[in-house]
C-alpha positions in Angstrom: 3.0 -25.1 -12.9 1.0 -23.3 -15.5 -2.3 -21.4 -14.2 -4.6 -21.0 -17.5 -7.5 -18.7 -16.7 -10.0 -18.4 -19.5 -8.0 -20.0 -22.1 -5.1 -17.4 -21.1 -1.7 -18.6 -19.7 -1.5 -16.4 -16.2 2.9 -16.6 -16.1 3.2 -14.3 -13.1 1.2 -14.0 -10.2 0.1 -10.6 -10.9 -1.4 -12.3 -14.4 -2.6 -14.9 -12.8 -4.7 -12.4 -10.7 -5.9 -10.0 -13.0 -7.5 -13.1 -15.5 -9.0 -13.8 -12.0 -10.8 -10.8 -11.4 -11.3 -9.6 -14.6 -9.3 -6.3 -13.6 -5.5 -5.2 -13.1 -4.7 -5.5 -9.8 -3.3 -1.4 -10.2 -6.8 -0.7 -10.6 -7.5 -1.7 -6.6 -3.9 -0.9 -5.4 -2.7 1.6 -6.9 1.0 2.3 -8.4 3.7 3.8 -6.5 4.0 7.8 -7.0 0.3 8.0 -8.6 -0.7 11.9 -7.6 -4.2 12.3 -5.8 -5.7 13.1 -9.2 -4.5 9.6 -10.3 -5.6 8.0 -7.1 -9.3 9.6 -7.6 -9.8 8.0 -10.8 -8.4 5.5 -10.3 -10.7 4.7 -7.0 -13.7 6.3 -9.1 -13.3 3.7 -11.8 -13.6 0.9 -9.1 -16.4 2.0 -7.6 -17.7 2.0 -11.2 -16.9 -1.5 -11.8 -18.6 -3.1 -8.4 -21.6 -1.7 -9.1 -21.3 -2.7 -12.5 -23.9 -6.1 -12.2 -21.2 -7.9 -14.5 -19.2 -7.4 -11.6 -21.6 -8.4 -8.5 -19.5 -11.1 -7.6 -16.2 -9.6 -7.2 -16.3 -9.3 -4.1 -16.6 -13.1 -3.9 -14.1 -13.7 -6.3 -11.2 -11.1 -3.9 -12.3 -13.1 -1.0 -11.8 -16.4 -2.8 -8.5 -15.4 -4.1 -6.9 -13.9 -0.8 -7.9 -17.5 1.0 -6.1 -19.4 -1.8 -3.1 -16.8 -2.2 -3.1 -17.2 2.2 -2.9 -21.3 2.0 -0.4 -21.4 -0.7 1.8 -19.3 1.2 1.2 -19.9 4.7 4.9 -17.9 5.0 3.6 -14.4 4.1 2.0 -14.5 7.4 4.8 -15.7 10.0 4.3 -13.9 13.0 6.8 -13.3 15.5 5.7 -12.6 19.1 7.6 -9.7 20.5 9.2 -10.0 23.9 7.3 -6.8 26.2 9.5 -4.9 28.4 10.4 -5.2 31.6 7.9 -2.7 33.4 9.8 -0.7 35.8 8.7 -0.4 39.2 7.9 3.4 40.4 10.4 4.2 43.6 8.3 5.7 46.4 9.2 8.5 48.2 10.6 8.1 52.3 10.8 4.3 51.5 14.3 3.3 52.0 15.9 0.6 49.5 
């Protein structure tokens, strides 16, 4: 399936989000091994952006996207219950077994 976004053909999911939002998505999650300097600005520059007016509805538009990204892939979210140990009961003292 093709996903055109503003006359642009999106042809990976990360495309397909950053035509979304207007933004990369590195801007809001960052890149692996990015120092704190790198972090800073990066986090700087996207607090510039949201309170750009442009960009009022962003917010909107993440919350839109997670929801649709969440029912096309109900599996990311397959949670397992995890079996609790068994508590173990204290022995008290002068009480024979």
């Amino acid at each position: 399936m093709k996903y055109i976004v503003a006359g642009h053909q999106a042809v990976t999911a990360a495309e397909f989000a950053e035509l979304a939002l207007g933004t990369p998505v590195e801007l809001w999650l960052g890149v692996e091994g990015e120092s704190d300097e790198e972090r800073a600005a990066r986090l700087d520059a996207a607090r510039d952006i949201l309170a750009d007016p442009e960009y009022c509805d962003l917010p909107d538009d993440l919350i839109h996207l997670a929801a649709r990204v969440i029912e096309d892939h109900p599996d990311l979210f397959n949670v397992v219950p995890l079996a609790r140990p068994a508590r173990r009961r204290a022995a008290r003292k002068g009480v024979a077994a």
